[in-house]
C-alpha positions as CSV (number, residue, x, y, z in Angstrom):
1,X,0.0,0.0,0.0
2,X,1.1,3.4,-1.0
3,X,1.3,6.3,1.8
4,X,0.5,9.2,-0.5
5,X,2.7,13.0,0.5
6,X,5.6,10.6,2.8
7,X,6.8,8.7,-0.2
8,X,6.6,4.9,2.3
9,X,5.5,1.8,0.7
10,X,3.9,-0.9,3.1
11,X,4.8,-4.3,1.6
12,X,2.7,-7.4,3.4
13,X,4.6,-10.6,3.1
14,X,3.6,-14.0,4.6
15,X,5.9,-16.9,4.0
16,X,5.4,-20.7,4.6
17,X,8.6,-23.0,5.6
18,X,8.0,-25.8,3.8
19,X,10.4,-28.8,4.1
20,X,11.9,-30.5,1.2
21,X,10.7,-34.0,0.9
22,X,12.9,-35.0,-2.5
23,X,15.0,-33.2,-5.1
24,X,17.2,-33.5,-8.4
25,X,19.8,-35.1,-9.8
26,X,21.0,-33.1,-12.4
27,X,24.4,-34.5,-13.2
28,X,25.9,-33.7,-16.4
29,X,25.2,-36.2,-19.4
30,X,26.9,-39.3,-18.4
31,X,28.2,-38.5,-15.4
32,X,26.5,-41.6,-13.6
33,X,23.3,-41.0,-12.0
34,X,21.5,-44.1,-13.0
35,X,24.5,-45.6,-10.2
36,X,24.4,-43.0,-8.0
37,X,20.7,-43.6,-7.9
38,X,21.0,-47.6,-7.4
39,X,24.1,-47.0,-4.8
40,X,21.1,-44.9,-2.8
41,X,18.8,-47.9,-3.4
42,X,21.4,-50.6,-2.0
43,X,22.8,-48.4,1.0
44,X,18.8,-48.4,2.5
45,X,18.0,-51.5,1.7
46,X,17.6,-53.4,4.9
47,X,15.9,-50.3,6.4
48,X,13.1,-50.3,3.4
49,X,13.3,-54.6,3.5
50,X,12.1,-53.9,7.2
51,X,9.3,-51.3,7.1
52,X,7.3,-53.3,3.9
53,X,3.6,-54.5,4.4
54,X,1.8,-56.8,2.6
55,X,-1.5,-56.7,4.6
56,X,-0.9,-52.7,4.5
57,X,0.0,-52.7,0.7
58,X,3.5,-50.8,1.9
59,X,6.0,-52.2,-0.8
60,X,9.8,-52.0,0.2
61,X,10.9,-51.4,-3.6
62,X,11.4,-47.8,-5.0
63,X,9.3,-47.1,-7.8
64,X,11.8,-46.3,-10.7
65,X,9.6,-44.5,-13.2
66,X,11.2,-44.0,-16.3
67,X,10.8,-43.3,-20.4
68,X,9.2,-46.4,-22.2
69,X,12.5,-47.3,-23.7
70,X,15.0,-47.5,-20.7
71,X,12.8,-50.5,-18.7
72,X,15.6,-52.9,-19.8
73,X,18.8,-50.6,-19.8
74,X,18.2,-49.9,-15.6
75,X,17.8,-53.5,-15.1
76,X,21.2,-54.2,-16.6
77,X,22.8,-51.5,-14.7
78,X,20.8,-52.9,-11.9
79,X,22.9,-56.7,-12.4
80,X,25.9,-54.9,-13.3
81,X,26.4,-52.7,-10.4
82,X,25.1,-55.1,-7.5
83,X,25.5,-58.6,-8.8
84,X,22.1,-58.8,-8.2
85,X,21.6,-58.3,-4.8
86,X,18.6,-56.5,-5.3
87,X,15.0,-58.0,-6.3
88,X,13.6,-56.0,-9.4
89,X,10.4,-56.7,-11.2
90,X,9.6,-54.4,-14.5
91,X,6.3,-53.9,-15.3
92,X,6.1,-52.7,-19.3
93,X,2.3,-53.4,-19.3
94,X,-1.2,-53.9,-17.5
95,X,-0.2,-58.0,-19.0
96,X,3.0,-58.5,-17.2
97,X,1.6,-56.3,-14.1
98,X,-1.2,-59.5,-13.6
99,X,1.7,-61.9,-14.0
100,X,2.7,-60.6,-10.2
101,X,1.2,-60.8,-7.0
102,X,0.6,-58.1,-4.0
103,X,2.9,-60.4,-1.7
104,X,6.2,-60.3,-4.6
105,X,5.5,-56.6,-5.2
106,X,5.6,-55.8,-1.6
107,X,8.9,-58.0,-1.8
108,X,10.9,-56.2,-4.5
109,X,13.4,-54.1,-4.0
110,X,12.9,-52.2,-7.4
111,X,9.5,-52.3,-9.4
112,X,10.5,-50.6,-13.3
113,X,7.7,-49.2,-15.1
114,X,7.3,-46.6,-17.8
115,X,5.7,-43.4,-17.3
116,X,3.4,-43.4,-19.9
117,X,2.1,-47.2,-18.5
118,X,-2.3,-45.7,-18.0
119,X,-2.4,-44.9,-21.8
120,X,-0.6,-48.2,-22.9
121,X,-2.0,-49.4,-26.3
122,X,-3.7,-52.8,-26.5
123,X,-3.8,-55.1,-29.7
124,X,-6.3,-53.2,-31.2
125,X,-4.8,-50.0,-30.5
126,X,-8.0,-48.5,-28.6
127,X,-8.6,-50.2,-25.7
128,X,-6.6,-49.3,-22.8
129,X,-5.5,-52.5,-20.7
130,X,-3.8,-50.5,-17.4
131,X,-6.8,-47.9,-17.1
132,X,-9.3,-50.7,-17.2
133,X,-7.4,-52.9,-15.3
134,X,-7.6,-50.1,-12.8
135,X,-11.2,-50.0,-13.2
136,X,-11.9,-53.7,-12.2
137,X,-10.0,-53.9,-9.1
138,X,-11.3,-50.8,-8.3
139,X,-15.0,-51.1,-8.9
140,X,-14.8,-47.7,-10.2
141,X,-16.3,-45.7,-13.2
142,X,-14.4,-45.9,-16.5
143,X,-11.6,-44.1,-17.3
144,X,-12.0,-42.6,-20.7
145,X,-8.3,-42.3,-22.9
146,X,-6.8,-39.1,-22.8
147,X,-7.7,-36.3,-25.2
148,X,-5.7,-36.1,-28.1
149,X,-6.8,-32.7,-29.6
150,X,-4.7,-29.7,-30.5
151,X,-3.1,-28.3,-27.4
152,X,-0.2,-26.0,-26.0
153,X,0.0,-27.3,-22.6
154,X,-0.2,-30.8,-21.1
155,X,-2.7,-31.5,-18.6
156,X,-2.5,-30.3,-15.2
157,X,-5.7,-31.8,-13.2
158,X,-6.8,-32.6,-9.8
159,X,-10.0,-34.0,-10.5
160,X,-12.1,-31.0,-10.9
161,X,-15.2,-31.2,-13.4
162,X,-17.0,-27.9,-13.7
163,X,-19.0,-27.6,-17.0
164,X,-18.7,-23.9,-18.5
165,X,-19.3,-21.8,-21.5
166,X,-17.9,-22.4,-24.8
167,X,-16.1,-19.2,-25.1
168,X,-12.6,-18.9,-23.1
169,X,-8.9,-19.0,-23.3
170,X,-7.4,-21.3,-26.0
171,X,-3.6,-21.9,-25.0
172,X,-4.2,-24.2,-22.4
173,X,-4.9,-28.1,-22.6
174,X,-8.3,-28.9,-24.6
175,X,-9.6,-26.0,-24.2
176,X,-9.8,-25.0,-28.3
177,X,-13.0,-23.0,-27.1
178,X,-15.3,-26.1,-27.8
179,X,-16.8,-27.0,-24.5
180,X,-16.4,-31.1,-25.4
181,X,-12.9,-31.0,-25.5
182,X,-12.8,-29.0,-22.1
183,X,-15.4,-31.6,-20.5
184,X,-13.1,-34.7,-21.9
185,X,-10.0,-33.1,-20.6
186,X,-11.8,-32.5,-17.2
187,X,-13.3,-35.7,-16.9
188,X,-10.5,-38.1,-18.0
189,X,-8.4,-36.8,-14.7
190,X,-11.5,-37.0,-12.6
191,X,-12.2,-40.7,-13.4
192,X,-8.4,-41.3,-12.8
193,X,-8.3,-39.6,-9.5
194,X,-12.0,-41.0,-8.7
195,X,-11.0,-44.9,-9.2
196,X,-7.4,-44.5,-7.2
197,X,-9.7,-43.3,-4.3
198,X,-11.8,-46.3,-4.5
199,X,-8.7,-48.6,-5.3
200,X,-7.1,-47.8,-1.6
201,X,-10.3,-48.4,-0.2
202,X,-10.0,-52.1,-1.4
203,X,-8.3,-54.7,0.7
204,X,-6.5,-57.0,-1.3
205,X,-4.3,-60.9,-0.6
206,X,-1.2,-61.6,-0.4
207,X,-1.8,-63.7,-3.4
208,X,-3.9,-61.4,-5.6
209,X,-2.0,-60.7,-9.2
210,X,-2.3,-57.3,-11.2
211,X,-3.0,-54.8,-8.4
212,X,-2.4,-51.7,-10.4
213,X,0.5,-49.7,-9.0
214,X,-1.6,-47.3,-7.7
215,X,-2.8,-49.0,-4.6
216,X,0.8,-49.5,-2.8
217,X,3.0,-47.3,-0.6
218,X,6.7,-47.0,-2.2
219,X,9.8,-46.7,-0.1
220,X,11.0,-43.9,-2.4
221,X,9.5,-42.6,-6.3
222,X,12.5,-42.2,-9.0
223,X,11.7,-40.3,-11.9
224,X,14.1,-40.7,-15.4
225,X,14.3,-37.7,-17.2
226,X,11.9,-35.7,-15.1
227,X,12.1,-32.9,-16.9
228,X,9.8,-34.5,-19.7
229,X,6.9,-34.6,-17.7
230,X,6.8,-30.3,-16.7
231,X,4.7,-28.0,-18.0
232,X,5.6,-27.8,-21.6
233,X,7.8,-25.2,-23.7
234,X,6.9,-24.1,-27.1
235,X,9.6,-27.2,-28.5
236,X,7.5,-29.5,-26.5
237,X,4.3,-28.3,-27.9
238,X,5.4,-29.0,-31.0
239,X,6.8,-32.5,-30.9
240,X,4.0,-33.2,-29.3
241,X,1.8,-32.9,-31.9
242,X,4.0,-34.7,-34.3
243,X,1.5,-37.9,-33.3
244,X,-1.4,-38.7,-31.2
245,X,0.3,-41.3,-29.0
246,X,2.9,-38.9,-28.0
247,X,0.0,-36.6,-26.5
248,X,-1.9,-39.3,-25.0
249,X,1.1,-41.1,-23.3
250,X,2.8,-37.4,-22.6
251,X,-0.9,-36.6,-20.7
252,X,-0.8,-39.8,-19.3
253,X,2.7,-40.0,-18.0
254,X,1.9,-36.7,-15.6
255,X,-1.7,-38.1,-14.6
256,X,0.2,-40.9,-13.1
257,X,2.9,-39.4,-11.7
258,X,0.6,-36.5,-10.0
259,X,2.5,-33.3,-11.4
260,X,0.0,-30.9,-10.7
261,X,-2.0,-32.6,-7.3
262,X,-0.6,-30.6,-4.4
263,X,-1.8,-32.9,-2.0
264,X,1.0,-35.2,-2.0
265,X,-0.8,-38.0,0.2
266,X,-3.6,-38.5,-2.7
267,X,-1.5,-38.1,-6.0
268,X,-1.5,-41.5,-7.3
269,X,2.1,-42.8,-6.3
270,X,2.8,-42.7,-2.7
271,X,6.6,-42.3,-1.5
272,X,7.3,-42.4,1.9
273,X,10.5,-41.0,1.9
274,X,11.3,-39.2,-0.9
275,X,10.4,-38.4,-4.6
276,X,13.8,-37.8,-6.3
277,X,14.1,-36.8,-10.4
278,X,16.8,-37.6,-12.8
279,X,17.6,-35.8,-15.7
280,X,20.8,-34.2,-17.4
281,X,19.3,-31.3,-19.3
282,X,16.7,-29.4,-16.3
283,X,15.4,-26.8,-18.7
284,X,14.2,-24.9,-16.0
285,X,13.5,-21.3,-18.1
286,X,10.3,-20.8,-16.9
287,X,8.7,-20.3,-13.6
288,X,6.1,-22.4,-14.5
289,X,8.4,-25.6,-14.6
290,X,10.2,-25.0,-11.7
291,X,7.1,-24.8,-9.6
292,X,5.8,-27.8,-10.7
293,X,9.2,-29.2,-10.3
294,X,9.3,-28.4,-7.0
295,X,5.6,-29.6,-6.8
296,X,6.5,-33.1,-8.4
297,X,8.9,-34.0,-6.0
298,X,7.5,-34.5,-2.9
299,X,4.9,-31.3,-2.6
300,X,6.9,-28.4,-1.6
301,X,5.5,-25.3,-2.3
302,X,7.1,-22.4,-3.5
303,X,6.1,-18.4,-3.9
304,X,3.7,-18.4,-6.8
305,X,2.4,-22.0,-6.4
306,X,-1.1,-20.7,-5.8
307,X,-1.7,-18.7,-8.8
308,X,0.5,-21.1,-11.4
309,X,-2.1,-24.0,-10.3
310,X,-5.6,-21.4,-10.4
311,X,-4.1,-20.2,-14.4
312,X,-4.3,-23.3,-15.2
313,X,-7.4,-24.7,-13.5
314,X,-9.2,-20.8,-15.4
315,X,-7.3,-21.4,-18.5
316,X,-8.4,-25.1,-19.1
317,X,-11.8,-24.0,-18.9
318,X,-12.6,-26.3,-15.9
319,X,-13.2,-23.3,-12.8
320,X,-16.4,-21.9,-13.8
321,X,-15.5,-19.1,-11.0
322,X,-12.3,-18.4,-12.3
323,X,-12.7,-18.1,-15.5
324,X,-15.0,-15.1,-15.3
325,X,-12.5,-12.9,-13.3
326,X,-9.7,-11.2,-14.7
327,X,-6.4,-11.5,-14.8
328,X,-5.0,-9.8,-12.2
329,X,-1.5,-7.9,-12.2
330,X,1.8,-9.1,-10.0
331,X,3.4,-6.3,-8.6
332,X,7.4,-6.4,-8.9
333,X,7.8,-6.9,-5.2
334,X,5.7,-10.3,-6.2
335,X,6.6,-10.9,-9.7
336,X,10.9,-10.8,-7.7
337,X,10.0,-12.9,-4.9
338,X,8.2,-15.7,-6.9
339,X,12.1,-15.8,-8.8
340,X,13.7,-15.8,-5.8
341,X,11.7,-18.7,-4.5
342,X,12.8,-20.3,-7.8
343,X,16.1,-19.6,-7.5
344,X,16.4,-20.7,-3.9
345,X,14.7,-24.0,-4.7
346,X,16.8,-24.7,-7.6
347,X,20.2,-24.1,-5.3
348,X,18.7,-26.1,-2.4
349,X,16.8,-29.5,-4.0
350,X,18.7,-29.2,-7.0
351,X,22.3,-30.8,-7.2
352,X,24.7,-31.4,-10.2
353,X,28.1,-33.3,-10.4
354,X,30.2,-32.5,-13.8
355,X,31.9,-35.6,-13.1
356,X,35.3,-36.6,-14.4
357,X,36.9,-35.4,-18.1
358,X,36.2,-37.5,-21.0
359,X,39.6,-39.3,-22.2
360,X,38.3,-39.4,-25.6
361,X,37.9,-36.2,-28.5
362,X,34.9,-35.6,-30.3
363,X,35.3,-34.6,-34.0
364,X,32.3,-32.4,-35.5
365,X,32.1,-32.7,-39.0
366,X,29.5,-30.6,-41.9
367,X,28.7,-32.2,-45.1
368,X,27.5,-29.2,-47.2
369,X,25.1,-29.8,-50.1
370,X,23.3,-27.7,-52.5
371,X,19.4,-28.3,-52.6
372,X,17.8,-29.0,-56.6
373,X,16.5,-26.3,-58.4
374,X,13.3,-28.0,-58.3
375,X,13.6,-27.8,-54.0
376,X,14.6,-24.7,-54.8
377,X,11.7,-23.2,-56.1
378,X,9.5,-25.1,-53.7
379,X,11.3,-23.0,-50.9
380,X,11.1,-19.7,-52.3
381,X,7.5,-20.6,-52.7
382,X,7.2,-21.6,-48.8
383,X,8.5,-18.2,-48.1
384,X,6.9,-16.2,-50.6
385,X,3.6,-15.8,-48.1
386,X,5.9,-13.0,-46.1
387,X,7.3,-11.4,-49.3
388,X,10.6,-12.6,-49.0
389,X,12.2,-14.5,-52.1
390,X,15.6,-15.3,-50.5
391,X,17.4,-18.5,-49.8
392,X,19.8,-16.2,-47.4
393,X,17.1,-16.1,-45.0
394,X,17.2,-16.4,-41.4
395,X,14.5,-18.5,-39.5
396,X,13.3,-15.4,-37.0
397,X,12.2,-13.7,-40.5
398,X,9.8,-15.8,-41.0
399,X,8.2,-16.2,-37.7
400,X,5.7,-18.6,-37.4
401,X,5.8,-19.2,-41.2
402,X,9.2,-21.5,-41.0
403,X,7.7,-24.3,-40.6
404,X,6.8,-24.3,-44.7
405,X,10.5,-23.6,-45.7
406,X,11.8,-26.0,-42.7
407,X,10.1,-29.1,-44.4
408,X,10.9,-28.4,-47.8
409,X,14.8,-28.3,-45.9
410,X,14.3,-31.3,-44.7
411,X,12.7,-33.3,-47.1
412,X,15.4,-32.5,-50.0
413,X,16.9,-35.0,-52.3
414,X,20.2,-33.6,-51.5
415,X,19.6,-34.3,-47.9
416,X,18.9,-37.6,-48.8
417,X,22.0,-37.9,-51.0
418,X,24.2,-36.5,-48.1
419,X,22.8,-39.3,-45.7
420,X,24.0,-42.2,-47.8
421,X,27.4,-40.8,-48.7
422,X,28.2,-40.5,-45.1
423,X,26.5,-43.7,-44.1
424,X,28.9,-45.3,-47.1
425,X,32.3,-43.6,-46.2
426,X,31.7,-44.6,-42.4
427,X,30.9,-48.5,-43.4
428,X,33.6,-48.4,-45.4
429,X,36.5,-47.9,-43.4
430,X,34.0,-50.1,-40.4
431,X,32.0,-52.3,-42.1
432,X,30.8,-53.5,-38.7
433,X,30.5,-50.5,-36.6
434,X,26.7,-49.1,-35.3
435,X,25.4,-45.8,-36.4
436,X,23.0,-43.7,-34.7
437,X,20.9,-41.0,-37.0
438,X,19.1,-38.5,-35.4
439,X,16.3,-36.1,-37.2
440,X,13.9,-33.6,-36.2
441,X,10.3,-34.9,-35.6
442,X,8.7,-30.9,-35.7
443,X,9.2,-30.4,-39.6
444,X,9.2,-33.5,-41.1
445,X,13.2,-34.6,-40.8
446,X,12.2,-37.6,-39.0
447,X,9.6,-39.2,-41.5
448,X,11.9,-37.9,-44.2
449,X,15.0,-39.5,-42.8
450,X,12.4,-42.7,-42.5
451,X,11.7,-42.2,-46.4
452,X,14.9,-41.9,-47.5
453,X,16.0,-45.0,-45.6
454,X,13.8,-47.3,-46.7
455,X,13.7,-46.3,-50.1
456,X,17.0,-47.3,-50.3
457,X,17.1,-50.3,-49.8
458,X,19.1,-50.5,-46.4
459,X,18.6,-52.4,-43.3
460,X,18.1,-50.1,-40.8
461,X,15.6,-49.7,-37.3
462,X,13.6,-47.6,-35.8
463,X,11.6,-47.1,-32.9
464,X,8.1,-45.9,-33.0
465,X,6.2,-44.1,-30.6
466,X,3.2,-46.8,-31.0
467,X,5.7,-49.6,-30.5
468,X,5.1,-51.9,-27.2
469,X,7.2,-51.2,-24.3
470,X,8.9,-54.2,-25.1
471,X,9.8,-53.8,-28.6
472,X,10.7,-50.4,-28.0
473,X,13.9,-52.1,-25.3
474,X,14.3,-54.8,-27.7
475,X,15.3,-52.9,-30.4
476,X,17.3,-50.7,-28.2
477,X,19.1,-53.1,-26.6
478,X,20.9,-54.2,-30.0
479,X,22.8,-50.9,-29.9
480,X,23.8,-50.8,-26.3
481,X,26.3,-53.7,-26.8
482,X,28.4,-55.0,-28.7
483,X,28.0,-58.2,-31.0
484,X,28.4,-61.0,-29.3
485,X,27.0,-63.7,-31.2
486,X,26.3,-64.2,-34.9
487,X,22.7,-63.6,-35.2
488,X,24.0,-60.3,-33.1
489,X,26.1,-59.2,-36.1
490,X,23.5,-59.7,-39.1
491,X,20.9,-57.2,-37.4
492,X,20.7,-54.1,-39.0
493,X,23.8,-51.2,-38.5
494,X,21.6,-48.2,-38.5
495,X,19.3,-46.8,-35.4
496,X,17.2,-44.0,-36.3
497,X,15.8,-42.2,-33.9
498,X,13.6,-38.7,-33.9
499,X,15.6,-35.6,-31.4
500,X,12.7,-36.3,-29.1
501,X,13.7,-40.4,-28.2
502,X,16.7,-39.3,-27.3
503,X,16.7,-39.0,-23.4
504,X,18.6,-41.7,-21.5
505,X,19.8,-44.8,-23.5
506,X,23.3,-45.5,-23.1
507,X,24.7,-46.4,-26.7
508,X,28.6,-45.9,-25.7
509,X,29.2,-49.1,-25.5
510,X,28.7,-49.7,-29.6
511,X,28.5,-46.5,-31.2
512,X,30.8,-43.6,-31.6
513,X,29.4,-42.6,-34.7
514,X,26.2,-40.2,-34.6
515,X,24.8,-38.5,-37.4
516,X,22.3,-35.3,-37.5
517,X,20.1,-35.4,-40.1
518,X,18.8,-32.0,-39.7
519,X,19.5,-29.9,-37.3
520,X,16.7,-29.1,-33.7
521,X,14.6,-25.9,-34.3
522,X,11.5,-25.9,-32.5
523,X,11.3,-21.9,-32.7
524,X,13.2,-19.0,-31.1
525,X,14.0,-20.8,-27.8
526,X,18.1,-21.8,-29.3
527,X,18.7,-23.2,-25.5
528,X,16.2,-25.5,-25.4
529,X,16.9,-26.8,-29.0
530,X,21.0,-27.0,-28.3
531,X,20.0,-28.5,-25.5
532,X,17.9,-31.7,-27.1
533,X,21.1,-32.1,-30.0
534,X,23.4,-32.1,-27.0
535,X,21.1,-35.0,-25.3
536,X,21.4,-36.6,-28.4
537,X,25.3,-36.8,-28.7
538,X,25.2,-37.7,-25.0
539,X,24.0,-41.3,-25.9
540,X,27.6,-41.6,-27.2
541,X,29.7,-39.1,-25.7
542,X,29.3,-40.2,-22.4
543,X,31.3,-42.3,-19.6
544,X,32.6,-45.1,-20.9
545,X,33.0,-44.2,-24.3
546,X,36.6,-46.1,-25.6
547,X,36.8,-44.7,-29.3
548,X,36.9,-40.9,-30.5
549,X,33.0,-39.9,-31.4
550,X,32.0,-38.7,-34.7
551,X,29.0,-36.6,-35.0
552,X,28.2,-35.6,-38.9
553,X,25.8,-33.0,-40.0
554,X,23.7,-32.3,-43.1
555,X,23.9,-28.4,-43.9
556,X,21.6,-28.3,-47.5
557,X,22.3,-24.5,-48.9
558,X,20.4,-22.6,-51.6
559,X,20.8,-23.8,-55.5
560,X,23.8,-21.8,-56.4
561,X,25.2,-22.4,-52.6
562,X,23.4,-19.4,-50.8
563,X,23.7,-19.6,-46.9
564,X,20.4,-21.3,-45.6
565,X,18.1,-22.0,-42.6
566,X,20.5,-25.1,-42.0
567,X,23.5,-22.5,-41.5
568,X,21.5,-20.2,-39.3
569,X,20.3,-22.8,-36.5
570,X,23.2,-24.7,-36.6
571,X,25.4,-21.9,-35.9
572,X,23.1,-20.5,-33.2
573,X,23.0,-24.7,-31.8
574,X,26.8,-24.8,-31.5
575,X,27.1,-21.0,-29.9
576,X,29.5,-21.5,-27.0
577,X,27.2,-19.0,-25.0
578,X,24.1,-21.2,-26.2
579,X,25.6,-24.6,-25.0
580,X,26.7,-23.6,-21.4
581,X,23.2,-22.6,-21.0
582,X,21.6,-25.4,-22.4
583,X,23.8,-27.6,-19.8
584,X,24.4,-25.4,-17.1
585,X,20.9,-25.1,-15.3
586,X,21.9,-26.2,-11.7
587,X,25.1,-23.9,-11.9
């Protein structure tokens, strides 16, 4: 309040102490946190062996919660690191889930499950086994699947259902001002949260199989590559929409794991110790994420908390209250101490090793290529709509408009070209040796890269989104080791994975040679795009890496050689300034 003729300023604060009941690991790429993270597991053991429960549904095992493809990887490093001293069951699906009773669950040391496990696909591709596995033992309503339409924020709900009017904000989840999407956004996390209550209200035996995961009490909750599962940047938005299964099992992956119920005692995973995260590239530019960081692991609340969690109960359409008021306006005083809550969360919960030097160089190389007249003139025809007919173009010219020019880029015969003269002088000299191709997903590089492949001829894999858990690790799991047997060494050379399945896998072992197809641009955020291509060569230029790395690029140029978009965003990617930023969040 202002004093009007003295000049003073009355400032009313309140502040809440609120304990920290988890935090992050945010060691550098490679730096080990996967054994740090089993080294915690092992050192508590006896204590967690001694407080489990079967009658009471408390489990021993932490919860390990990770990206669909990494199931198998952390139960290797599991038997690697502890000569299997500790118990672990993996759950890939709402199948393998009823293969196990309450009794061995309670029993484990380490249950593995993917994040994305309520919206896993059945055989037909509709039905969804974990949700209405959840439904039966639960004698609850059904759980519908989550809404796939247009969006610019994943889902954030706590069960609240309020019908409203058909106008209203559009940048939020569902709401695309058409009340139907709104009502199956609101009801989807109200039939979640509604059956979990009636799950724990069940009492099941020692000998009862495929009690969802919801019902039990974890010693701790792990989460891979936590940073996936925030409220979503404009990169995010976009790669999300590249197919519907990413959305669903995106919305689904932070139903389950709670993100936005601040009541930590009725999100659906229970940890009695701790929630702890895991990721190597935070991305924590925004308020927004930090709070639900914070939020995610284990509750604790931070200055802003309140009104990030009413925008996005207005903005999704779901407060009928809300969403008649306006906005109102955050002083400075507020607007500072909300980024000095941030901050002070960040340097408290948040903790990152750098870990020891890498023995071995990495070599960048650029194949430059000129696109076809033809491409050309499709280009200056993508561009034309903002009267610009120039292949020396830069990608913030065109605005929202580069996504026209970006897939013509991508898709070009020269690119194509570029890929198998690389691919060629590689085999060449190691006829044997595994490649890794990345592409961009957002503009096309990926199916393009996909084209081109099979086109050709070539023996090559790839891992879709729509794949089983399963298939996803088996097809991994060829690239993480070295050939040992001969039906090891005639599967296919060539891994090609979109910027987007890059989190996590450890390919060191067998690869040192990584090709970019086309270089990450998501928009004008250069941090959070650097950041992806860096957690891309991390699968290879990581710990335990013996031979020099490689990572080509594809650079396609105007007709008569003009500077391109290619030349733009890879020189903004590779910015020293960019890169220490796009890895330097704890610092």
């Amino acid at each position: 309040h202002t004093l009007n003729g003295i000049g003073w300023c009355l400032l009313g604060k309140a502040s809440k102490a609120t304990p920290l009941k988890g935090g992050v690991l945010g060691d550098a790429i490679g730096s080990g946190k996967t054994v740090v993270t089993i080294a915690l597991i092992l050192q508590g053991i006896e204590e967690a062996r001694a407080k489990r429960s079967v009658e009471d549904g408390r489990s021993g095992a932490t919860l390990v919660v990770v990206p669909p493809g990494l199931l198998g990887q952390w139960d290797e490093e599991r038997v690697k690191f502890t000569s299997g001293k500790l118990k672990s069951i993996i759950i890939d699906s709402a199948q393998t889930l009823q293969r196990y009773t309450v009794k061995q669950i309670c029993e484990a040391d380490m249950v593995i499950a993917p994040a994305g496990i309520i919206e896993d696909k059945g055989k037909n591709g509709k039905d969804r086994p974990y949700t209405e596995l959840l439904t039966r033992k639960a004698d609850g309503i059904k759980i519908p699947p989550a809404p796939s339409n247009g969006h610019a924020e994943a889902p954030t709900i706590e069960g609240t259902w309020v019908r409203n009017m058909q106008s209203g904000p559009s940048i939020y989840v569902g709401n695309t001002s058409e009340q139907k999407h709104r009502d199956a956004q609101g009801y989807y996390g109200y039939a979640y949260a509604e059956n979990i209550k009636k799950l724990r209200t069940k009492t099941f035996g020692p000998n009862e199989r495929g009690v969802p995961l919801e019902y039990f009490s974890w010693d701790r909750v792990i989460v891979d590559e936590c940073h996936e599962c925030l409220v979503s940047t404009k990169r995010q938005d976009q790669v999300s929409r590249d197919t519907e299964f990413k959305v669903q099992a995106r919305r689904g992956a932070r139903e389950f794991l709670g993100v936005g119920c601040t009541d930590a005692s009725s999100r659906p995973l229970l940890a009695r110790t701790a929630f702890w995260g895991l990721t190597g590239t935070p991305l924590l530019e925004t308020e927004a994420r930090v709070t639900e960081l914070a939020n995610l692991m284990g509750g604790t609340y931070l200055t802003g908390s309140a009104h990030h969690w009413r925008k996005e109960e207005r903005e999704s359409g779901r407060d009928i209250f809300l969403n008649q008021q306006e906005e109102g306006s955050k002083s400075r005083e507020y607007r500072c101490a909300i980024q000095n809550s941030c901050h002070a969360y960040v340097r408290e919960a948040c903790q990152r090793n750098r870990g020891e030097q890498l023995s071995v160089k990495l070599e960048r190389k650029q194949t430059v290529v000129k696109m076809s007249k033809s491409d050309g003139a499709k280009f200056l025809k993508a561009i034309k709509a903002v009267n610009l007919e120039s292949y020396s173009i830069r990608p913030d010219q065109l605005g929202e408009k580069a996504s026209d020019a970006l897939t013509v880029t991508a898709s070009s015969a020269a690119r194509h070209e570029a890929l198998f003269e690389i691919i060629d002088s590689i085999q060449k000299d190691e006829p044997h040796t595994k490649i890794i191709i990345f592409a961009n997903a957002v503009y096309g590089g990926h199916g393009s890269a996909l084209s081109a492949l099979e086109s050709s001829g070539r023996e090559f894999c790839h891992v879709k989104d729509s794949d089983s858990v399963l298939k996803q690790n088996e097809i991994i799991s060829w690239f993480r080791h070295t050939d040992a047997t001969e039906e090891d060494r005639a599967r296919p050379r060539i891994l090609l994975l979109s910027f987007n399945q890059a989190a996590g896998h450890n390919l060191q072992e067998a690869c040192h040679h990584v090709i970019m197809y086309d270089p990450m641009y998501s928009g004008s955020d250069a941090v959070a795009d650097a950041s992806v291509e860096e957690q891309a060569l991390g699968r290879v230029m990581r710990q335990g890496q013996r031979e020099d790395v490689t990572c080509y690029r594809i650079l396609v140029q105007g007709p008569n050689g003009e500077k391109c978009l290619d030349d733009c965003i890879v020189e903004r990617n590779l910015d020293e300034d960019i890169l220490r930023a796009a890895t330097s969040n704890f610092d």
